[in-house]
Structure formats: structure tokens, C-alpha cells
N, C-alpha and C positions, 0 to 999 in steps of 0.2 A: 504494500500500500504506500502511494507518492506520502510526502511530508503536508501536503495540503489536505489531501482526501481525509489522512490520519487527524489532522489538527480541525477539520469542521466536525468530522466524528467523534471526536474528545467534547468539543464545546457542546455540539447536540445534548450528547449522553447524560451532561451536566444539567440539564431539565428535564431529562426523562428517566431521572435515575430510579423513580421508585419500580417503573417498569423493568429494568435491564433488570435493578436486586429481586426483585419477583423470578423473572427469567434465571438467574443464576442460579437462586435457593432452590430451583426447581432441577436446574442440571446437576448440582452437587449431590443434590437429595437422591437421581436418580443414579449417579454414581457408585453411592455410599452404599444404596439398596442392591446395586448388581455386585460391590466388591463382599457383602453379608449374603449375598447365596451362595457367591464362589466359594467364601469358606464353608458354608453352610454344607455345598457339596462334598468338601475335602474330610467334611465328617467333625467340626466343631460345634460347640454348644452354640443358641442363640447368641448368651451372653458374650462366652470368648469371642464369637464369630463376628459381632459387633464393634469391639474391644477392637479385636486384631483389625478391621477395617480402618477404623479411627484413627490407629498408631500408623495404617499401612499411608491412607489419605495425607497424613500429617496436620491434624484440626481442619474441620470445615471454615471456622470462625479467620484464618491468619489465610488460608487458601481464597476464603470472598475477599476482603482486606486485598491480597495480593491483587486480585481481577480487578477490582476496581478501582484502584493506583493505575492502572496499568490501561485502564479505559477513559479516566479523567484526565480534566490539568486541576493539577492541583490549586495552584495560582486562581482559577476562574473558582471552583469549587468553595474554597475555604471565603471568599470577597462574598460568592452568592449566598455561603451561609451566615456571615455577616452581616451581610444587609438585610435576610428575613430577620435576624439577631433586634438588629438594631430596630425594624419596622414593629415588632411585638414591642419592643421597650418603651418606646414611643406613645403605641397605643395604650399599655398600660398607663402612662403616667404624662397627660394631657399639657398639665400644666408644665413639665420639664420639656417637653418637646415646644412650646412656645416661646419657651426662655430660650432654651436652644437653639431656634432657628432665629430671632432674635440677635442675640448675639454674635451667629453668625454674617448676619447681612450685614448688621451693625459694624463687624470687623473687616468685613470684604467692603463695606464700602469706604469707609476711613480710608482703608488700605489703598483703593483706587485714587481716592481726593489727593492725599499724601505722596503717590507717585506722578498725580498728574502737576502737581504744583510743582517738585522738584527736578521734575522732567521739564515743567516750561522754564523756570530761573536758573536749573544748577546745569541741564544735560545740554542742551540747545545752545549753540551758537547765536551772539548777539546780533540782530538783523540791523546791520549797517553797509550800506552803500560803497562809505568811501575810510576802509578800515587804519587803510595808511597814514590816514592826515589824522587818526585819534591820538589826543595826550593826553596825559597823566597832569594833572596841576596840584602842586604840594606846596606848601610854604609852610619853612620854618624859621621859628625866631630863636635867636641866642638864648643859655638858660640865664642869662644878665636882664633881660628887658623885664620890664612890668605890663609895659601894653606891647598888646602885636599891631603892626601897620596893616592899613588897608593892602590887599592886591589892588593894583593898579591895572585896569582892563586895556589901556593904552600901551601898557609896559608888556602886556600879554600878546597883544596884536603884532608887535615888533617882532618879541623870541618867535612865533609861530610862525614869522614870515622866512625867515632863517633859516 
């Protein structure tokens, strides 16, 4: 079987499991019953005859187990029972599933506002035309003065032309 056919037949099975473990317990079942007349024939009691099947089988219970690892994904299986998990918990308890989702919206939408603001100020490039002629304007005054001087916008006009 291709790796595709195998992997849509895994996810199937994963919804219709209770039918495949019906189908199973019924092929094992018939197993267990044709390996208890073999011995039956060989001339054992019911009970050793049973006994000896069981031990021959190696447990029914670790043999299903086995098949049906081996029919699932585990990964999908364990999420799907999770989330009926989660859907009963839910409906028992009205009031936590309110808080709960609540909360979550609440978080996801922070979350969105908080990225879109720092996306528009901190990630984005400043939409300027003429990025070459930007400067920087600083003034500083000695740690002696008590007042700082006006900038002078005339004195400004001159360095920029420079």
C-alpha cells in the first residue's frame, strides 16, 4: 500500500474506530475459538485447552493494542480524543467555558492590537521621500551655563545648506 493510500486509511479508521474494534474482537474471538478446538483435538481439557490458546495467542488485550497502533496515527487519534475530552468538560461546567473562551478572545485580540501597533512604529520603515537630506538636530550646552540658548533657525538653514 503507497504512503498516501496508507495515511487517508489511518485518518478514516480514526472515526470509525468503534466499527474496525467490533470487526477485530470478532476476528480474534474467532481465532482464539479455532486455536481451543485445535487443542481440544490434541486431546486437552476445556480449561488447559483455553489456557494453552491464551499463552499460544500471547493476550488478546496487547494483540488489539498492537492492530490498532498499527491502523491509526496516533498524533490524529490522541488530538480527536482530546477534543471530545475537552467538549464534555465544557458542557459540564457552562460557566468555565464562558470564562474560557472569554479570555481567550480577550488574549488573541490584545495580542493582535499589540502587534499591529509595533508593526506600524517599530517594524516599518519611515515613509519619507527624500531620506538623504534627513538630520539629526541636537544641541548641547556646557555643564557651566544656567540657561540654554535659543536654536537659531537661520543658523540651521546655513549648516543644512552645506
Amino acid at each position: 500500500m503507497n504512503t498516501f493510500r496508507q495515511l487517508v486509511h489511518r485518518t478514516i479508521s480514526c472515526f470509525r474506530s468503534d466499527s474496525l474494534d467490533r470487526e477485530l474482537a470478532e476476528e480474534m474471538s474467532s481465532h482464539l475459538d479455532f486455536a481451543i478446538e485445535e487443542n481440544l483435538k490434541a486431546g486437552m481439557t476445556q480449561a488447559e485447552a483455553r489456557r494453552q490458546a491464551l499463552i499460544q495467542f500471547g493476550g488478546p488485550e496487547q494483540a488489539k493494542e498492537s492492530q490498532r497502533d498499527a491502523r491509526r496515527l496516533p498524533i490524529l487519534d490522541a488530538a480527536w480524543q482530546d477534543l471530545r475530552f475537552g467538549l464534555r468538560m465544557f458542557h459540564k461546567n457552562p460557566g468555565f467555558t464562558a470564562i474560557a473562551i472569554f479570555t481567550l478572545a480577550l488574549g488573541i485580540g490584545a495580542n493582535s492590537a499589540i502587534f499591529s501597533v509595533v508593526r506600524g512604529v517599530l517594524l516599518r520603515p519611515l515613509a519619507n521621500q527624500d531620506e538623504d537630506r534627513l538630520l539629526y538636530v541636537r544641541q548641547s550646552a556646557p555643564a557651566s551655563a544656567k540657561t540654554m540658548s535659543h536654536f537659531r533657525f537661520q543658523k540651521f538653514r546655513i549648516l543644512a545648506r552645506t
